[in-house]
mmCIF file as Biopython writes it, N, C-alpha, C and O atoms, coordinates in Angstrom:
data_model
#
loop_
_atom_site.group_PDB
_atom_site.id
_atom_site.type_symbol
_atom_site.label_atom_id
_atom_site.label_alt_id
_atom_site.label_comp_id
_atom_site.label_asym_id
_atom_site.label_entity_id
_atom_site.label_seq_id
_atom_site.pdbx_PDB_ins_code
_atom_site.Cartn_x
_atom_site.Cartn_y
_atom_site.Cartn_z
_atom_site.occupancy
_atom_site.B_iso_or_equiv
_atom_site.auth_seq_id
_atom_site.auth_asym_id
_atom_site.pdbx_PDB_model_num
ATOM 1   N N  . UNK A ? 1  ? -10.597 5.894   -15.248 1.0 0.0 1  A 1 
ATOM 2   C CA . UNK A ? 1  ? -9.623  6.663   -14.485 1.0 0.0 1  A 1 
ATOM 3   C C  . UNK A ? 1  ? -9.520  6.151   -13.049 1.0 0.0 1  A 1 
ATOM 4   O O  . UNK A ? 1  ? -8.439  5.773   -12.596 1.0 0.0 1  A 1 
ATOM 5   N N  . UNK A ? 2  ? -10.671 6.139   -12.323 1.0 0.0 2  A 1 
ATOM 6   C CA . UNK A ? 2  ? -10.820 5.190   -11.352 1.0 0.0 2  A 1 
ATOM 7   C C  . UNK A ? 2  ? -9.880  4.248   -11.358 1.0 0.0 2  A 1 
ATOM 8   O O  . UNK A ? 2  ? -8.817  4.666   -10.900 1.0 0.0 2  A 1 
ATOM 9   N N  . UNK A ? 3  ? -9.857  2.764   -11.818 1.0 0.0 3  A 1 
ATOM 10  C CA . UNK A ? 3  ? -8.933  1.604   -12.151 1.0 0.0 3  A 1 
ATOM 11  C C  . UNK A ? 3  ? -7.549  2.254   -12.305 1.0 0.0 3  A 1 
ATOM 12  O O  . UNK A ? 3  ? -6.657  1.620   -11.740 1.0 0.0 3  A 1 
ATOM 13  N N  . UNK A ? 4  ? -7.195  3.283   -12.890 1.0 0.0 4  A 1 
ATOM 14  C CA . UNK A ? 4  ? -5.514  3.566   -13.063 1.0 0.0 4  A 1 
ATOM 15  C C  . UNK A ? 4  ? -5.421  3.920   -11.964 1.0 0.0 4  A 1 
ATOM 16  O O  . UNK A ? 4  ? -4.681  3.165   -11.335 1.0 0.0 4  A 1 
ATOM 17  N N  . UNK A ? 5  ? -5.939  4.983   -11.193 1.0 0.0 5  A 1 
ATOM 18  C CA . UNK A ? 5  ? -5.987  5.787   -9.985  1.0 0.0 5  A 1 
ATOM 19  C C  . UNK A ? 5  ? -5.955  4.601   -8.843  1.0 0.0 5  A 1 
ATOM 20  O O  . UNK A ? 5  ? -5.188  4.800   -7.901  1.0 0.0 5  A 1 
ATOM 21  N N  . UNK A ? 6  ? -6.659  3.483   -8.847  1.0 0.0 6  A 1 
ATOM 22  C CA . UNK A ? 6  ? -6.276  2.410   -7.822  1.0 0.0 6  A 1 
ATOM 23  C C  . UNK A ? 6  ? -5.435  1.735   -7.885  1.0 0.0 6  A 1 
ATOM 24  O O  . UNK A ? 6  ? -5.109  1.165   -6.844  1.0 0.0 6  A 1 
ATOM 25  N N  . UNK A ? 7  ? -4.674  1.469   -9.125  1.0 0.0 7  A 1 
ATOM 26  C CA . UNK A ? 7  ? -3.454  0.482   -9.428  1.0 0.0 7  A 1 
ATOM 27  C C  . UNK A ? 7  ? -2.136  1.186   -8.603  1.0 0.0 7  A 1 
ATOM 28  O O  . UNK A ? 7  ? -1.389  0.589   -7.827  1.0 0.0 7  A 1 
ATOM 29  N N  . UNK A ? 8  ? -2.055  2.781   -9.034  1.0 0.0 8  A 1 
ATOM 30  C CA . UNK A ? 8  ? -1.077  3.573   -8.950  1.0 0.0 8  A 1 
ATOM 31  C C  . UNK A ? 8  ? -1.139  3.888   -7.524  1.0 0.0 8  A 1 
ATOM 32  O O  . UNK A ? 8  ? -0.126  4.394   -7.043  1.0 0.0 8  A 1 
ATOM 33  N N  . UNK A ? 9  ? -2.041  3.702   -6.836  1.0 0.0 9  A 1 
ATOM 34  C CA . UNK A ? 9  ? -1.795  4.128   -5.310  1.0 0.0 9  A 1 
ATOM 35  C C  . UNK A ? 9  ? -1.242  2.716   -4.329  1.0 0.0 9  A 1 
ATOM 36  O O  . UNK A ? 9  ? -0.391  2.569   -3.452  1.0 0.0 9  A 1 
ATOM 37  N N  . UNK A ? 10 ? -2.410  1.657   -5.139  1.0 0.0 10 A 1 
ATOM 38  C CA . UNK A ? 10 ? -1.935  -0.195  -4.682  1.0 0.0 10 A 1 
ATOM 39  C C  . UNK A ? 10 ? -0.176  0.098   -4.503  1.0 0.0 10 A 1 
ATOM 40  O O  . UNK A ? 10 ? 0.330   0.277   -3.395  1.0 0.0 10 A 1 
ATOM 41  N N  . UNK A ? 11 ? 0.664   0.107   -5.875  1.0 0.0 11 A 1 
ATOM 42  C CA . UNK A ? 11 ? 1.931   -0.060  -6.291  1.0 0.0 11 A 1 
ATOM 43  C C  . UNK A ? 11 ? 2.487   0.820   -5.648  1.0 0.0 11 A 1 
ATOM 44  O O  . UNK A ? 11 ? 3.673   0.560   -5.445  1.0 0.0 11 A 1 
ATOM 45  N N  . UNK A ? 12 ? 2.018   2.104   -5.082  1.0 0.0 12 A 1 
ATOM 46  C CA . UNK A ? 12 ? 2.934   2.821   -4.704  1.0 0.0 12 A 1 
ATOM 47  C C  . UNK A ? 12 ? 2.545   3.095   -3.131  1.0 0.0 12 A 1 
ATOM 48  O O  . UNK A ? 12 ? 3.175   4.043   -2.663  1.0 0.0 12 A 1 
ATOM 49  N N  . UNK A ? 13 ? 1.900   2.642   -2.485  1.0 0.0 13 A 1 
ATOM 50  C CA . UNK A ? 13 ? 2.308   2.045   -1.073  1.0 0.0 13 A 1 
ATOM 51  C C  . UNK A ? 13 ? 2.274   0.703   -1.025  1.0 0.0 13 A 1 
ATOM 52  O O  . UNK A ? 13 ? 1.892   0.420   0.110   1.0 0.0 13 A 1 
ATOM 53  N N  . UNK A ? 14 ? 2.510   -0.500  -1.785  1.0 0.0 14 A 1 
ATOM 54  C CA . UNK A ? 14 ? 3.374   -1.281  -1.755  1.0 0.0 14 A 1 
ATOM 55  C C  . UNK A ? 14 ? 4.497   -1.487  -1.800  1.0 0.0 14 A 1 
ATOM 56  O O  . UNK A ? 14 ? 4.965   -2.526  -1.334  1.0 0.0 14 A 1 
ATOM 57  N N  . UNK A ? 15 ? 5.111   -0.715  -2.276  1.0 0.0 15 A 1 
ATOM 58  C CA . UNK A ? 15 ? 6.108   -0.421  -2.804  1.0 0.0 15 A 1 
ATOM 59  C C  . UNK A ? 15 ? 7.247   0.639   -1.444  1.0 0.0 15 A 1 
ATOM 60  O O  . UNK A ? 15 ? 8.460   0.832   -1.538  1.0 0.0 15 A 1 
ATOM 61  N N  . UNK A ? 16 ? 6.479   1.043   -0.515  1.0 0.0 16 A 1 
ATOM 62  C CA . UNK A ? 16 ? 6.736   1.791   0.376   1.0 0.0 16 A 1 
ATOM 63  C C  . UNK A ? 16 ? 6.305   0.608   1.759   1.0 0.0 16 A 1 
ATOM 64  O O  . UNK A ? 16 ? 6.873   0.813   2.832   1.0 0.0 16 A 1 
ATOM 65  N N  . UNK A ? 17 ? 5.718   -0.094  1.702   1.0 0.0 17 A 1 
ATOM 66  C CA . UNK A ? 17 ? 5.581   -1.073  2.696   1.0 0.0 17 A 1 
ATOM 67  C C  . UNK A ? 17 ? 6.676   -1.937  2.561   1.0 0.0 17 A 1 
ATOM 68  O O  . UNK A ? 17 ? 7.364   -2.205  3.546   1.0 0.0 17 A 1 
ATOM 69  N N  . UNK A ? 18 ? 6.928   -2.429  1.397   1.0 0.0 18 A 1 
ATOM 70  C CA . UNK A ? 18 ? 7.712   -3.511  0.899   1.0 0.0 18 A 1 
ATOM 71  C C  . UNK A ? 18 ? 9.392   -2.655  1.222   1.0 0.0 18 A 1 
ATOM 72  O O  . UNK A ? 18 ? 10.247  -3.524  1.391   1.0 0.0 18 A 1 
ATOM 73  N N  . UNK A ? 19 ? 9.915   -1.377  1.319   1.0 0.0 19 A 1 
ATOM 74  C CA . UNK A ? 19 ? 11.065  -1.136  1.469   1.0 0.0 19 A 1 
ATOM 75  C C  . UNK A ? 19 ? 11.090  -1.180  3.321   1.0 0.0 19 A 1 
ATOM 76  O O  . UNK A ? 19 ? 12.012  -1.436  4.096   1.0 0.0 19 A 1 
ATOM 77  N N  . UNK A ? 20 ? 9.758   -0.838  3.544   1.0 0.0 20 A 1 
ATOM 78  C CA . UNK A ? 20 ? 9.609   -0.576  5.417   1.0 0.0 20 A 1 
ATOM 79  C C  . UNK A ? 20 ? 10.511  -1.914  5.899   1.0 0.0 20 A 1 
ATOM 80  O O  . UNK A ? 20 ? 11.621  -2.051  6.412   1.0 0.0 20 A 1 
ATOM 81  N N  . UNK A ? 21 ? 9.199   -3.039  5.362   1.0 0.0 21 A 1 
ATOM 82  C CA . UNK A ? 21 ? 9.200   -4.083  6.097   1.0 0.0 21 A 1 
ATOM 83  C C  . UNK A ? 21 ? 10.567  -4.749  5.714   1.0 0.0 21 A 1 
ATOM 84  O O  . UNK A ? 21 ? 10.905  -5.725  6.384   1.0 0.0 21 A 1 
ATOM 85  N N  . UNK A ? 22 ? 11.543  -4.237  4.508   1.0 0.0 22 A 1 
ATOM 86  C CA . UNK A ? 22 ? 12.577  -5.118  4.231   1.0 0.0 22 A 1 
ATOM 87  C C  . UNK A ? 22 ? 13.749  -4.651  5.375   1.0 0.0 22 A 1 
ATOM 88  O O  . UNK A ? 22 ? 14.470  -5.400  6.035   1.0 0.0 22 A 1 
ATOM 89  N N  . UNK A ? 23 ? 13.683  -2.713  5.396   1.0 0.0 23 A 1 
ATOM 90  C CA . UNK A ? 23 ? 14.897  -2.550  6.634   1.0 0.0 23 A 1 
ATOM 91  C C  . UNK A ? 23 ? 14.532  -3.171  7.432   1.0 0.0 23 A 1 
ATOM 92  O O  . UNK A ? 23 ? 15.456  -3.848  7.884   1.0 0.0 23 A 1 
ATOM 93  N N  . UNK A ? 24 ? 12.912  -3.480  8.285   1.0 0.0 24 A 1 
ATOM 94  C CA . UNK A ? 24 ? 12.925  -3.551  9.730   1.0 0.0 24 A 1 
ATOM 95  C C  . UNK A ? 24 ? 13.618  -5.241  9.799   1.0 0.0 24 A 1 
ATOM 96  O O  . UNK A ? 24 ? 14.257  -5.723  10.734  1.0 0.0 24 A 1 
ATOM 97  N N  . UNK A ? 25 ? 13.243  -5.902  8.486   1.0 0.0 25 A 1 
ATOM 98  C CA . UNK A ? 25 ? 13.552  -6.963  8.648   1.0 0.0 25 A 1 
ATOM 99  C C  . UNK A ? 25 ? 15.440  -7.354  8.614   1.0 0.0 25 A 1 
ATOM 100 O O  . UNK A ? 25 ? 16.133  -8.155  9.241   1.0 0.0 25 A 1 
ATOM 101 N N  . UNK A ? 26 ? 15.653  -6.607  7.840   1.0 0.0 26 A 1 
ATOM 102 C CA . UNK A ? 26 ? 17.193  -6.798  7.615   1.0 0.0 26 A 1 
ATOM 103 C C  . UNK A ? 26 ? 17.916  -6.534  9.240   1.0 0.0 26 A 1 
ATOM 104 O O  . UNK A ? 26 ? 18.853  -7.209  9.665   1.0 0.0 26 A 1 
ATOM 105 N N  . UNK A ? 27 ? 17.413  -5.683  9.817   1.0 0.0 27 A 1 
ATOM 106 C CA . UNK A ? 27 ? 17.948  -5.659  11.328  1.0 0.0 27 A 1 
ATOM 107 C C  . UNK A ? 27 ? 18.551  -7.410  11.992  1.0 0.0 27 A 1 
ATOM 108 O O  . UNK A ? 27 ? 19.540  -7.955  12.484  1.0 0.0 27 A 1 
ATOM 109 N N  . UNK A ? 28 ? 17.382  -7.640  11.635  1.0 0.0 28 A 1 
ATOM 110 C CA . UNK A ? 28 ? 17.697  -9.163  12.405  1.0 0.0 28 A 1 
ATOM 111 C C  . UNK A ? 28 ? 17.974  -10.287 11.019  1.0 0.0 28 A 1 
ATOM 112 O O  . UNK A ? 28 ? 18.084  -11.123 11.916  1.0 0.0 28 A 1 
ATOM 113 N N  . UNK A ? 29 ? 18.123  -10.849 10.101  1.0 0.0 29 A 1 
ATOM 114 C CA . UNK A ? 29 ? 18.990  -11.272 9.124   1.0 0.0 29 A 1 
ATOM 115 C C  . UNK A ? 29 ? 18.131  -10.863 7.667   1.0 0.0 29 A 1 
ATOM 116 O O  . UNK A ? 29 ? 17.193  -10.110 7.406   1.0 0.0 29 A 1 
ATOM 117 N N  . UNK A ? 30 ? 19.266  -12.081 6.653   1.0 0.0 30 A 1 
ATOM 118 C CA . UNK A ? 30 ? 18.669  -11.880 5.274   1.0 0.0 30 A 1 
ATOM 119 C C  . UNK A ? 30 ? 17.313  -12.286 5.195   1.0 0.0 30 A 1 
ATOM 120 O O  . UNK A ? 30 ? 16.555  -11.691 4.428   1.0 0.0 30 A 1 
ATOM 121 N N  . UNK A ? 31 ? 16.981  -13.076 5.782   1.0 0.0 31 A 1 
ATOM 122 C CA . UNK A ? 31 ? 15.823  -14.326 5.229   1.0 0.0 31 A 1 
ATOM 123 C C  . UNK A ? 31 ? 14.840  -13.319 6.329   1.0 0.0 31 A 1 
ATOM 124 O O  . UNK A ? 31 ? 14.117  -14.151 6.878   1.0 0.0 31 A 1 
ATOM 125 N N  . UNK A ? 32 ? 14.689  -12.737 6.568   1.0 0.0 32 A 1 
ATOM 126 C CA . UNK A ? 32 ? 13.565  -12.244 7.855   1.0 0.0 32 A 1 
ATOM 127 C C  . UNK A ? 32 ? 13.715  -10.905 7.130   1.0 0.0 32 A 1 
ATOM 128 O O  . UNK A ? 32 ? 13.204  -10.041 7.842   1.0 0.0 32 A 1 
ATOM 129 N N  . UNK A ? 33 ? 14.286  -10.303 5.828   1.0 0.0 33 A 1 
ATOM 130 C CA . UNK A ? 33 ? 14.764  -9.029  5.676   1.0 0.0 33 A 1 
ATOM 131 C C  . UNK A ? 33 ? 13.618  -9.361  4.194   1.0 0.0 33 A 1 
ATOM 132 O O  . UNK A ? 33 ? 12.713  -8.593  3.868   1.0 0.0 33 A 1 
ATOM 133 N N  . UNK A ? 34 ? 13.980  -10.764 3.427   1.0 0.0 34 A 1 
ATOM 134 C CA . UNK A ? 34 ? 12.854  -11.450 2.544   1.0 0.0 34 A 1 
ATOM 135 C C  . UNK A ? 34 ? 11.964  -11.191 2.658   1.0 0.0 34 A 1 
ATOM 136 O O  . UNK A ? 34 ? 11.444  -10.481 1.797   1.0 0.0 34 A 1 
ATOM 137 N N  . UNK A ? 35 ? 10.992  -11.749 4.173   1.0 0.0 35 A 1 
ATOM 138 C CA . UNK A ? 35 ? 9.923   -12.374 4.559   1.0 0.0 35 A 1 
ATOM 139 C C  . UNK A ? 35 ? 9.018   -11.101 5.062   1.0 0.0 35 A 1 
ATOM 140 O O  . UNK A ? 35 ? 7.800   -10.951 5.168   1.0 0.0 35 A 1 
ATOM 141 N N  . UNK A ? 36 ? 10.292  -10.134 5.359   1.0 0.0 36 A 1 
ATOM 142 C CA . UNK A ? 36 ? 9.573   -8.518  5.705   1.0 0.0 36 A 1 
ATOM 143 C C  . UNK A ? 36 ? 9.274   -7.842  4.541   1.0 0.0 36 A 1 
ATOM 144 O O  . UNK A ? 36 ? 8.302   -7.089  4.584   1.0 0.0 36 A 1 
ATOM 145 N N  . UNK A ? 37 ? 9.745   -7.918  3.757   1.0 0.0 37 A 1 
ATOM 146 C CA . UNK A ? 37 ? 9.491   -7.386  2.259   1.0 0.0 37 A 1 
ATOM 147 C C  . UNK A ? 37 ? 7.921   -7.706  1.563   1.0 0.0 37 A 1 
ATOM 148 O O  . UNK A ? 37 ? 7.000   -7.055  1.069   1.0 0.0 37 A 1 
ATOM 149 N N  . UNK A ? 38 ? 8.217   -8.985  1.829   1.0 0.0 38 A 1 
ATOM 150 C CA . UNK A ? 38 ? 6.784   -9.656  1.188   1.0 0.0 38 A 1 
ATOM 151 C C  . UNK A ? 38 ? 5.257   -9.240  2.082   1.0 0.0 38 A 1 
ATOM 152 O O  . UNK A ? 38 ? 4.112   -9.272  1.631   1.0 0.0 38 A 1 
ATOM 153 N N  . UNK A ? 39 ? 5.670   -8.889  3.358   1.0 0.0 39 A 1 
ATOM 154 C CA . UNK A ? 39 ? 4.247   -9.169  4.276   1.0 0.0 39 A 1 
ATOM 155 C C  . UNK A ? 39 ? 4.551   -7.278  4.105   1.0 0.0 39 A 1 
ATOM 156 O O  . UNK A ? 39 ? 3.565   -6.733  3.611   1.0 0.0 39 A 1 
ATOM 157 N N  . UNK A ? 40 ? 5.336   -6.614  4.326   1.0 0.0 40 A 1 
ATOM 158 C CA . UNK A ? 40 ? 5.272   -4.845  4.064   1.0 0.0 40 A 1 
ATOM 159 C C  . UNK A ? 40 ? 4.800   -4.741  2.712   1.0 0.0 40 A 1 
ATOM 160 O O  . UNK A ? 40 ? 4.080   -3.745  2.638   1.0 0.0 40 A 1 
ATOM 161 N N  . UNK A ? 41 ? 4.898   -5.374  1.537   1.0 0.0 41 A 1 
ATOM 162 C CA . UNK A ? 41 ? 4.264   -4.998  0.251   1.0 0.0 41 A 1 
ATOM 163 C C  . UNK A ? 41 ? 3.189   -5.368  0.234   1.0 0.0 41 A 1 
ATOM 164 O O  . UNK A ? 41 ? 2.494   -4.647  -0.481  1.0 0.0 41 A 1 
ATOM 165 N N  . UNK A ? 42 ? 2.434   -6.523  0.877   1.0 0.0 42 A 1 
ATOM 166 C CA . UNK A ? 42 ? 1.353   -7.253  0.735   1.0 0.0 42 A 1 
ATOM 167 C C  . UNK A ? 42 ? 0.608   -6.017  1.740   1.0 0.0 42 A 1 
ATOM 168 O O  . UNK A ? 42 ? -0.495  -5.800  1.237   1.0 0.0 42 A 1 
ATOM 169 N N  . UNK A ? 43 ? 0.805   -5.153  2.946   1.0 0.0 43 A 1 
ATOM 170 C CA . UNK A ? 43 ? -0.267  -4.916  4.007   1.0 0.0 43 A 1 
ATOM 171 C C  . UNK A ? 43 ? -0.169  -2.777  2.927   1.0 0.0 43 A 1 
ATOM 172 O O  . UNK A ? 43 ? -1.033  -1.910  3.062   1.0 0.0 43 A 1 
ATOM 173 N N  . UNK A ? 44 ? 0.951   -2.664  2.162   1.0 0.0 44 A 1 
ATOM 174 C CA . UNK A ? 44 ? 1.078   -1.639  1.333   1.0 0.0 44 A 1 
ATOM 175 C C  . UNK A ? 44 ? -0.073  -1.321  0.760   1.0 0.0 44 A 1 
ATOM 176 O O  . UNK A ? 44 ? -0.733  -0.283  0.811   1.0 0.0 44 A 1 
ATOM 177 N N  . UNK A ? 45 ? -0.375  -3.075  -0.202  1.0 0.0 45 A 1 
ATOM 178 C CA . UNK A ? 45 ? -1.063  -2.706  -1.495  1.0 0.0 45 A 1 
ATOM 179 C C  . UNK A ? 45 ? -2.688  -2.698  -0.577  1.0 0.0 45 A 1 
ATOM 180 O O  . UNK A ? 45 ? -3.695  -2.418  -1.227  1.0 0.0 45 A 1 
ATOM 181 N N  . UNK A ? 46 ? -2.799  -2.976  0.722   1.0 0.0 46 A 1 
ATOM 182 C CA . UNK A ? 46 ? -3.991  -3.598  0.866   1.0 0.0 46 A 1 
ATOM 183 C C  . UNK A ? 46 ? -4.616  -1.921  1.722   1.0 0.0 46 A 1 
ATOM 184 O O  . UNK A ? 46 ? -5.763  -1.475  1.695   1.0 0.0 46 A 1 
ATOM 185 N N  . UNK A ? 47 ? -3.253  -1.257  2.477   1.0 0.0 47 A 1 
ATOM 186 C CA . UNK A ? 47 ? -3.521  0.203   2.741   1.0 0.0 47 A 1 
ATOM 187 C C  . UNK A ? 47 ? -3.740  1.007   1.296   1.0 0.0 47 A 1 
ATOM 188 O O  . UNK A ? 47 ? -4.787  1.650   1.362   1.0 0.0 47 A 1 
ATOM 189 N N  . UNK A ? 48 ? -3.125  1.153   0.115   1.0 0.0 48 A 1 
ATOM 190 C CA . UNK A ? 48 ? -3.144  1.677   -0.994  1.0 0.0 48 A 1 
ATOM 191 C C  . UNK A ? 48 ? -4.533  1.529   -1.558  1.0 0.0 48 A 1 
ATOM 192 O O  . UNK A ? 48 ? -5.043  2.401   -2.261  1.0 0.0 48 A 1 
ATOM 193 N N  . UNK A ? 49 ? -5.249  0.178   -1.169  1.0 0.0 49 A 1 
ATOM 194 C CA . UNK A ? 49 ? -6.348  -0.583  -2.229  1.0 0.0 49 A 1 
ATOM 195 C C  . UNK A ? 49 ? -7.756  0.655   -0.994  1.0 0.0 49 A 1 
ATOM 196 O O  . UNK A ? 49 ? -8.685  1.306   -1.473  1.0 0.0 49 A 1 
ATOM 197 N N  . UNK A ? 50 ? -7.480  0.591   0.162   1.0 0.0 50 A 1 
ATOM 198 C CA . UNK A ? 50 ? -8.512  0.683   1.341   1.0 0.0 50 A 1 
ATOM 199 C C  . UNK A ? 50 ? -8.547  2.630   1.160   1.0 0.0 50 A 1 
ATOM 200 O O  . UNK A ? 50 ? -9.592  3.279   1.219   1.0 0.0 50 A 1 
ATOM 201 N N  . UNK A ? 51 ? -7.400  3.132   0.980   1.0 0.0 51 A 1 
ATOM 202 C CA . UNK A ? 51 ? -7.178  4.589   0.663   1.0 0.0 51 A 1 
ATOM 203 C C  . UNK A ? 51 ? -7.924  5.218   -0.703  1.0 0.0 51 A 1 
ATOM 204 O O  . UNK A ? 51 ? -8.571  6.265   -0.648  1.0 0.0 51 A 1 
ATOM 205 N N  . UNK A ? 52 ? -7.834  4.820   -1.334  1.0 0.0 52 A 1 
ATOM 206 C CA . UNK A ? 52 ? -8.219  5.473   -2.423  1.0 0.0 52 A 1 
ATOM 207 C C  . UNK A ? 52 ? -10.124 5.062   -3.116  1.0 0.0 52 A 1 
ATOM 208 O O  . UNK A ? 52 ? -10.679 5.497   -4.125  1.0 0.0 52 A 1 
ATOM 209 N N  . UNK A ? 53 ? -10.647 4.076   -2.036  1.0 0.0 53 A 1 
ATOM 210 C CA . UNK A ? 53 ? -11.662 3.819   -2.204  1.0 0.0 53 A 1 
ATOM 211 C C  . UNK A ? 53 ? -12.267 4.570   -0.920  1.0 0.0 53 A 1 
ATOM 212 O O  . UNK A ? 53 ? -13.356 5.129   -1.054  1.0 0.0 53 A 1 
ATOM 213 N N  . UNK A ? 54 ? -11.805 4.596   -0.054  1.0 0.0 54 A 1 
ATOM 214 C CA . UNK A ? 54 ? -12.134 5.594   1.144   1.0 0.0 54 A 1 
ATOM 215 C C  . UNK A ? 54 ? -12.367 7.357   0.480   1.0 0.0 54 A 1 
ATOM 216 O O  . UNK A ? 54 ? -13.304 8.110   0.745   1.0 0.0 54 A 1 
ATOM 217 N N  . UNK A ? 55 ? -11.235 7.617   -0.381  1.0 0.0 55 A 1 
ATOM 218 C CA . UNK A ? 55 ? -11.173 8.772   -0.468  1.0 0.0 55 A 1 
ATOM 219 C C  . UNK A ? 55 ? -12.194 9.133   -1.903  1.0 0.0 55 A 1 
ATOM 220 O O  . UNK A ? 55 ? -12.592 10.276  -2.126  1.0 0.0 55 A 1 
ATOM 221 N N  . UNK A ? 56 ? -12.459 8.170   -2.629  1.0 0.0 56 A 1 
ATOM 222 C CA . UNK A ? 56 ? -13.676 8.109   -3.488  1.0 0.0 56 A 1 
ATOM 223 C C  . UNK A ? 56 ? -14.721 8.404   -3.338  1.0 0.0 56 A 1 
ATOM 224 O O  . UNK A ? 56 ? -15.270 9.125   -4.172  1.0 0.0 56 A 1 
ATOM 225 N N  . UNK A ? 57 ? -15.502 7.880   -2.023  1.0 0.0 57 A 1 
ATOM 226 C CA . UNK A ? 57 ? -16.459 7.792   -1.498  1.0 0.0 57 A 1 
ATOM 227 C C  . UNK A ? 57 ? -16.940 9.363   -0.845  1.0 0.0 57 A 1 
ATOM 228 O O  . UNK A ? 57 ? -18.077 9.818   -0.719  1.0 0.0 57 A 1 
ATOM 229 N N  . UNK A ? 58 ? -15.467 10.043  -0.458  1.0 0.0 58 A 1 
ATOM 230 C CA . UNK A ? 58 ? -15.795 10.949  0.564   1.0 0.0 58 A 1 
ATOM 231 C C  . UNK A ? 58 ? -16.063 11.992  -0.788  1.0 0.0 58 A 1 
ATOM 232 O O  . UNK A ? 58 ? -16.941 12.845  -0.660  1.0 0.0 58 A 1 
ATOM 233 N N  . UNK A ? 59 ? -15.253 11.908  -2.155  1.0 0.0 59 A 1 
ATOM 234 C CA . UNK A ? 59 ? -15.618 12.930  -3.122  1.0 0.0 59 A 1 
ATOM 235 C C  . UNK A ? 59 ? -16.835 13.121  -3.260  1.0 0.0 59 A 1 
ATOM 236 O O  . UNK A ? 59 ? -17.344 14.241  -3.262  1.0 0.0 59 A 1 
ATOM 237 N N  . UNK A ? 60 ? -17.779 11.489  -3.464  1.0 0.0 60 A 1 
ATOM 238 C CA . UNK A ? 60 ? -18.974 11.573  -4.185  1.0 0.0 60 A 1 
ATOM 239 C C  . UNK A ? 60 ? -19.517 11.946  -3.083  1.0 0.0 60 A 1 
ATOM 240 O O  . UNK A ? 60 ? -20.172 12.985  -3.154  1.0 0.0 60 A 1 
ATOM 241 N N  . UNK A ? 61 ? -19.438 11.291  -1.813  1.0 0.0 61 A 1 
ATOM 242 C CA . UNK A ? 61 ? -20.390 12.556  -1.137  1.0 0.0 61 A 1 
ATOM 243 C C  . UNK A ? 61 ? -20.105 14.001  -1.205  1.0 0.0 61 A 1 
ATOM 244 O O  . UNK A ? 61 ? -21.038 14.765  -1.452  1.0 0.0 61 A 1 
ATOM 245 N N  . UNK A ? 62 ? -19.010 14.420  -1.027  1.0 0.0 62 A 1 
ATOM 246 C CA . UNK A ? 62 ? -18.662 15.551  -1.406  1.0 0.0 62 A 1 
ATOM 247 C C  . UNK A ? 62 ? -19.774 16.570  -2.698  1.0 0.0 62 A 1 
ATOM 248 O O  . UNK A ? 62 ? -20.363 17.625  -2.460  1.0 0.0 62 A 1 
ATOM 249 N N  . UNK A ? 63 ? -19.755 15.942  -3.762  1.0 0.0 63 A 1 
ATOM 250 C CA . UNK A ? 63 ? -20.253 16.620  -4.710  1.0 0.0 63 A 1 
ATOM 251 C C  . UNK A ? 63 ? -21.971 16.161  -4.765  1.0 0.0 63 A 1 
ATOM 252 O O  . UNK A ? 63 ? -22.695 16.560  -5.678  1.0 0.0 63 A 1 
ATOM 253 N N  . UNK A ? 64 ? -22.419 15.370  -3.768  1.0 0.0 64 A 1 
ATOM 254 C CA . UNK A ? 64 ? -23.606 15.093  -4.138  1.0 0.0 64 A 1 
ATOM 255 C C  . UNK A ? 64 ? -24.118 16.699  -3.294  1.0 0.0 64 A 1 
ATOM 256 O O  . UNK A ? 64 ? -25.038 17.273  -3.876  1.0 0.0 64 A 1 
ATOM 257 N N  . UNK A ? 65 ? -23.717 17.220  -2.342  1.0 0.0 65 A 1 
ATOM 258 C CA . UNK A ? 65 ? -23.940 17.941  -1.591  1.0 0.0 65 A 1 
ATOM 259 C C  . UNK A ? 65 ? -23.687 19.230  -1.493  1.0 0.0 65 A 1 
ATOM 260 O O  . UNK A ? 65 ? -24.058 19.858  -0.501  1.0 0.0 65 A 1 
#
């Protein structure tokens, strides 16, 4: 459950980085609207990957206690 629970949070603030970084990029053209897409999905999945192992940690302490 773990592993689904990290995929589904990865994809879905990637997925929310990747639309950020495409408006901020589209402001200034297509190809920078690309290049924002790719680096907002990439820093998404890496907030998504850092979140849900953060919030793991705080359960098990949680219940050890």
């Amino acid at each position: 459950m773990s592993r689904l629970k990290r995929a589904l949070s990865r994809s879905r603030h990637a997925a929310i980085g990747a639309s950020i970084g495409a408006a901020v990029g589209g402001l200034f053209s297509r190809n920078a609207a690309s290049t924002g897409a790719a680096v907002g999905g990439l820093v998404g999945a890496i907030i998504g990957e850092k979140r849900v192992s953060a919030r793991t940690r705080v359960d098990e302490m949680v219940e050890e206690t």
